[in-house]
C-alpha positions in Angstrom: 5.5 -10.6 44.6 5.7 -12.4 41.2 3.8 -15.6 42.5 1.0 -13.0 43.9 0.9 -11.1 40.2 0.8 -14.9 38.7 -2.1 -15.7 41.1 -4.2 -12.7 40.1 -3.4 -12.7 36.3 -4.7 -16.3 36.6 -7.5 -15.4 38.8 -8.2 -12.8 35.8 -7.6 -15.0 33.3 -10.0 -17.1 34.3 -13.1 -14.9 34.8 -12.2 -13.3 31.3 -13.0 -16.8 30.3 -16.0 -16.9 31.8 -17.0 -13.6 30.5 -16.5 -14.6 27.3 -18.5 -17.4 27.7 -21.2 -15.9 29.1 -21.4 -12.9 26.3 -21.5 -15.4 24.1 -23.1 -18.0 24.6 -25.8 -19.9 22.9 -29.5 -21.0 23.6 -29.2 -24.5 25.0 -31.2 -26.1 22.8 -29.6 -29.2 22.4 -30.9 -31.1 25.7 -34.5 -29.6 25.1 -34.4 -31.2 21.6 -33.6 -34.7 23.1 -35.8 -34.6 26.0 -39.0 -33.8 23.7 -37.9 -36.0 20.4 -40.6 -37.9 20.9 -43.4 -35.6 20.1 -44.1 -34.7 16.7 -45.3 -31.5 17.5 -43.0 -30.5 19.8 -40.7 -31.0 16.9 -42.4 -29.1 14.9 -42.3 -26.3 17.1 -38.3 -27.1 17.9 -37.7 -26.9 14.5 -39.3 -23.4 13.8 -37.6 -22.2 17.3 -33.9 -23.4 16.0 -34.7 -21.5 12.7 -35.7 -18.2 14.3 -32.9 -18.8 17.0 -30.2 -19.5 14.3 -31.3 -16.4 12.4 -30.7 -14.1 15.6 -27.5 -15.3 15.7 -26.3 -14.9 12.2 -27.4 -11.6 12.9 -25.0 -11.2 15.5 -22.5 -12.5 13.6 -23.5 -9.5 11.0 -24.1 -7.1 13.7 -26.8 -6.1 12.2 -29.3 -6.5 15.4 -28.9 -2.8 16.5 -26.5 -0.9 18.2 -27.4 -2.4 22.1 -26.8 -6.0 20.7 -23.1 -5.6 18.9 -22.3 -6.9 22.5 -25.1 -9.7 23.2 -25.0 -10.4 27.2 -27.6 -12.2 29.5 -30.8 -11.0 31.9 -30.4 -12.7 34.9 -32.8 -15.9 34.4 -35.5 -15.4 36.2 -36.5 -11.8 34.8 -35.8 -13.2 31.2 -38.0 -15.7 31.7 -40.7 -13.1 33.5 -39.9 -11.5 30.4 -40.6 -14.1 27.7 -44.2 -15.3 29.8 -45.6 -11.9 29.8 -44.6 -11.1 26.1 -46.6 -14.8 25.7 -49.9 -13.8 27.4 -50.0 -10.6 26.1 -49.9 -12.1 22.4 -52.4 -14.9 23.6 -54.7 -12.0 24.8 -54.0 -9.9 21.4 -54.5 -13.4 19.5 -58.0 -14.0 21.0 -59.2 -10.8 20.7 -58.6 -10.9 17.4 -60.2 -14.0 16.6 -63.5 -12.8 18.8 -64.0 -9.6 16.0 -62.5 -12.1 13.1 -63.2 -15.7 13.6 -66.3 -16.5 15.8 -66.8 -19.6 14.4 -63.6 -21.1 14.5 -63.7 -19.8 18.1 -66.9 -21.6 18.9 -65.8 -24.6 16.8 -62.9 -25.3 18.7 -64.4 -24.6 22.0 -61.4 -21.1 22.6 -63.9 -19.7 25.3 -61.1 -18.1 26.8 -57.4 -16.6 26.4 -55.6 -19.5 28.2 -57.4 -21.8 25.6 -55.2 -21.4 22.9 -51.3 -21.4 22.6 -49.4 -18.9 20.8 -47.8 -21.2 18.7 -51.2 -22.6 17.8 -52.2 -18.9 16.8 -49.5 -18.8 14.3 -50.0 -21.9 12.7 -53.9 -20.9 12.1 -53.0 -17.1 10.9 -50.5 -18.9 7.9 -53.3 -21.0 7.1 -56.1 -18.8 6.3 -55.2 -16.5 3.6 -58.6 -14.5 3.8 -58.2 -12.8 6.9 -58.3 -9.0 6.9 -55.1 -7.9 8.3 -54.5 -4.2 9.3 -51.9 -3.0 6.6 -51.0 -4.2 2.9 -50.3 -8.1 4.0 -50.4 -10.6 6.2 -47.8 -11.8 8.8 -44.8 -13.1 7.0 -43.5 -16.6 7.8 -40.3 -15.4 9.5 -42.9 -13.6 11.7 -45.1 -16.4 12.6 -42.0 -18.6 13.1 -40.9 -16.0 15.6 -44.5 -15.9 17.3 -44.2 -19.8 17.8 -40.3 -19.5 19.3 -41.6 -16.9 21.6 -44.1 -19.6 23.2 -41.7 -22.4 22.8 -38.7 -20.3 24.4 -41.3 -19.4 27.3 -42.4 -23.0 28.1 -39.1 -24.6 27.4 -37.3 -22.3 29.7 -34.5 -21.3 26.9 -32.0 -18.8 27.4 -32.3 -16.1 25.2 -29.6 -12.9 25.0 -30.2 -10.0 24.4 -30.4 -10.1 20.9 -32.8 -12.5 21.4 -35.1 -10.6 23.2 -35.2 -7.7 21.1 -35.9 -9.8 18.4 -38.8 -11.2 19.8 -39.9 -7.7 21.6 -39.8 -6.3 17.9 -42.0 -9.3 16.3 -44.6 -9.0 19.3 -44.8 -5.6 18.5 -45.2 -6.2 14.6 -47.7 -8.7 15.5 -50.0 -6.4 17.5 -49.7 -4.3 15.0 -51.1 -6.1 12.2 -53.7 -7.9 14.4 -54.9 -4.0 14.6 -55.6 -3.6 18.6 -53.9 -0.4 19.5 -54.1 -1.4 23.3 -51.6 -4.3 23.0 -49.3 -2.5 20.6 -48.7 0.2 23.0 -48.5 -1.9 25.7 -45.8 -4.2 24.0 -44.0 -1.4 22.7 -43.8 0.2 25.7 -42.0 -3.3 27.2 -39.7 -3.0 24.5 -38.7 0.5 25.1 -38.1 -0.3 28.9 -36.4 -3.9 28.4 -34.0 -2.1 25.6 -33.1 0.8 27.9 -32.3 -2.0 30.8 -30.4 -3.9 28.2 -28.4 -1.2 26.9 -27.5 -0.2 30.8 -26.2 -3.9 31.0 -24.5 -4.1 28.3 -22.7 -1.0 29.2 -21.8 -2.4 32.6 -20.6 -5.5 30.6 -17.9 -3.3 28.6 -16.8 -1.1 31.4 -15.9 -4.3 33.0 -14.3 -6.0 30.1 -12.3 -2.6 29.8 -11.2 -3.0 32.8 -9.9 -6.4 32.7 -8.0 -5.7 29.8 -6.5 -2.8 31.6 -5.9 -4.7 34.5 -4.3 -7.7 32.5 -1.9 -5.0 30.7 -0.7 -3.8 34.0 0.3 -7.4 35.4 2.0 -8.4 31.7 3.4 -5.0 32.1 4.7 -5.7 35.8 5.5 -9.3 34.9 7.8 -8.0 32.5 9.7 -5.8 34.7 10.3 -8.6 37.1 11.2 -10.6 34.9 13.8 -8.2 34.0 15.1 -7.7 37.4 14.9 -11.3 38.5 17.7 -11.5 35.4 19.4 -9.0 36.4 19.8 -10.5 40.0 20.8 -13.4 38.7 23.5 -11.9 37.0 24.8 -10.2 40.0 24.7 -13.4 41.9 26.5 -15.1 39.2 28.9 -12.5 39.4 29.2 -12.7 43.1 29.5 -16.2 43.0 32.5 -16.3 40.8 34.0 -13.8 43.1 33.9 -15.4 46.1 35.1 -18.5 44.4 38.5 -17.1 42.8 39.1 -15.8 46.3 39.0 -18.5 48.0 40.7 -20.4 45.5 43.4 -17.6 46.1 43.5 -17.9 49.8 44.1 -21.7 49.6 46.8 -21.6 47.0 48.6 -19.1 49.6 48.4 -21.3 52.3 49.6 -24.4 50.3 52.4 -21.8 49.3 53.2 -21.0 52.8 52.8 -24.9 54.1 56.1 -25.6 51.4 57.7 -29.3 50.9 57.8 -32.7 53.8 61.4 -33.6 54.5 62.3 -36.5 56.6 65.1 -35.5 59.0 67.7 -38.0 60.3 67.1 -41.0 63.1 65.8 -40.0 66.1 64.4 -36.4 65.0 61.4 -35.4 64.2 60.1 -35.1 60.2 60.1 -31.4 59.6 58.3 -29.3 56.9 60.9 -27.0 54.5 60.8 -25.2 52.3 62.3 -25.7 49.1 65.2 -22.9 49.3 65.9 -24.0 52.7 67.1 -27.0 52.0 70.8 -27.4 52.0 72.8 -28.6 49.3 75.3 -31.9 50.8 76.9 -33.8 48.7 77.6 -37.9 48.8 81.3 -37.1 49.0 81.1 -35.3 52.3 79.8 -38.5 53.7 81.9 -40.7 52.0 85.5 -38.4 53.2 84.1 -39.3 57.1 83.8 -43.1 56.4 87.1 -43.6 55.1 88.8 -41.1 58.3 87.3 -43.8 60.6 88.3 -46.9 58.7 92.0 -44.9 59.0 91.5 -44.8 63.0 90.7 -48.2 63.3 93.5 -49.5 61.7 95.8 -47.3 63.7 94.4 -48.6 67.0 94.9 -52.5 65.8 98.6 -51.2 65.1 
């Protein structure tokens, strides 16, 4: 029963590892930073993803994200990354709209005939350029918020996991950035993604702590259960032990009897057989008995010579 409890606590252990990993884990930025080192824009972009990146998670750290990210967990890959690709062509869309009513000749310039013509991250490096631009509101896009606008792009192509913090973070910056590029459509339209990726978020992360709950319950139960057996398995042991000296003075007993009863070895006379006596049966006969005898015999034969 114990080795069973051992196996499961270890089968537990292990995937509370695992969940740990997995609610915290980072971006894995690392190997996209090495595969695209080469590229000077690429770094450029790398560097501004790492800085929005590292700020999301200094503001876990804080938990200062909001109340669905105190516990950060994961979207299963492939609707993350549905996720981040639509949240890209929808600013791309918003982007070139905006530069249709705004920029015309930078459009034609540069030949932008179409949405798909210009990256996002290319977007935010032209809006912290031109200072004139009439923005909807008292200013223009802050820096943190064009950095974000790029890592939303880069995180999309580069296929980077994001948590949830992550996403909500970028959702939020999307939404700020329709909003100040003043087309109603593609601020309702984001904010409604955020609304529905926040309520899916919070669902998961509730999931997430009903099963870390769990485990800790479960894992109190075995170290609860381990401790009783231990306890028993001590107190067997005790009994054995006490068993065990038991049988031993008895049988220690029973063979001291029968060395008792078994008494001394005495060699009889010529021509009998050696015979086992005991000690108080042994009769007393003195050397003068023997001696008496001798000297009657010697007195015969000297008669008979006579």
């Amino acid at each position: 029963m114990e080795n069973c409890l051992d196996a499961i606590a270890s089968s537990l252990s292990q995937q509370s590892s695992q969940l740990t990993r997995y609610l915290t884990e980072q971006p894995a930025v690392e190997g996209i930073l090495q595969t695209y080192g080469d590229d000077s824009q690429e770094n450029s972009e790398w560097t501004e993803a790492t800085t929005v990146l590292n700020d999301i998670n200094d503001g876990i750290a804080r938990n200062d994200v909001g109340n669905s990210s105190v516990l950060p967990v994961y979207l299963p890959f492939p609707a993350e990354h549905m996720l981040m690709e639509k949240i890209q062509k929808t600013l791309e869309l918003a982007c070139y709209q905006f530069g249709l009513r705004v920029l015309p000749n930078v459009m034609q310039k540069q030949g932008w005939d179409c949405p798909e013509s210009v990256e996002l991250s290319k977007w935010a490096k032209l809006f912290g350029r031109k200072g004139n631009l009439v923005w909807r509101g008292s200013s223009k896009p802050s820096k943190e918020l064009l950095q974000s606008i790029a890592a939303i792009r880069h995180t999309a192509v580069h296929r980077l996991r994001t948590n949830s913090a992550g996403l909500e973070r970028f959702l939020a910056d999307a939404e700020n950035l329709a909003g100040v590029l003043g087309d109603d459509t593609f601020t309702q339209a984001i904010s409604q993604l955020r609304l529905d990726t926040q309520a899916t978020l919070i669902d998961l992360i509730r999931n997430k702590q009903f099963i870390q709950l769990q485990l800790e319950k479960a894992q109190e139960d075995i170290a609860r259960q381990r401790a009783e057996l231990n306890q028993k398995e001590q107190e067997i042991l005790l009994h054995l032990a006490s068993e065990d000296r038991k049988y031993r003075d008895q049988a220690g007993e029973r063979l001291e009897r029968a060395l008792g009863r078994m008494g001394d070895l005495r060699v009889a006379s010529i021509g009998q057989d050696a015979v086992l006596e005991s000690v108080d049966d042994i009769e007393y006969d003195p050397l003068s008995d023997d001696d008496s005898d001798f000297d009657h015999e010697e007195q015969f034969e000297d008669c008979s010579e006579a």
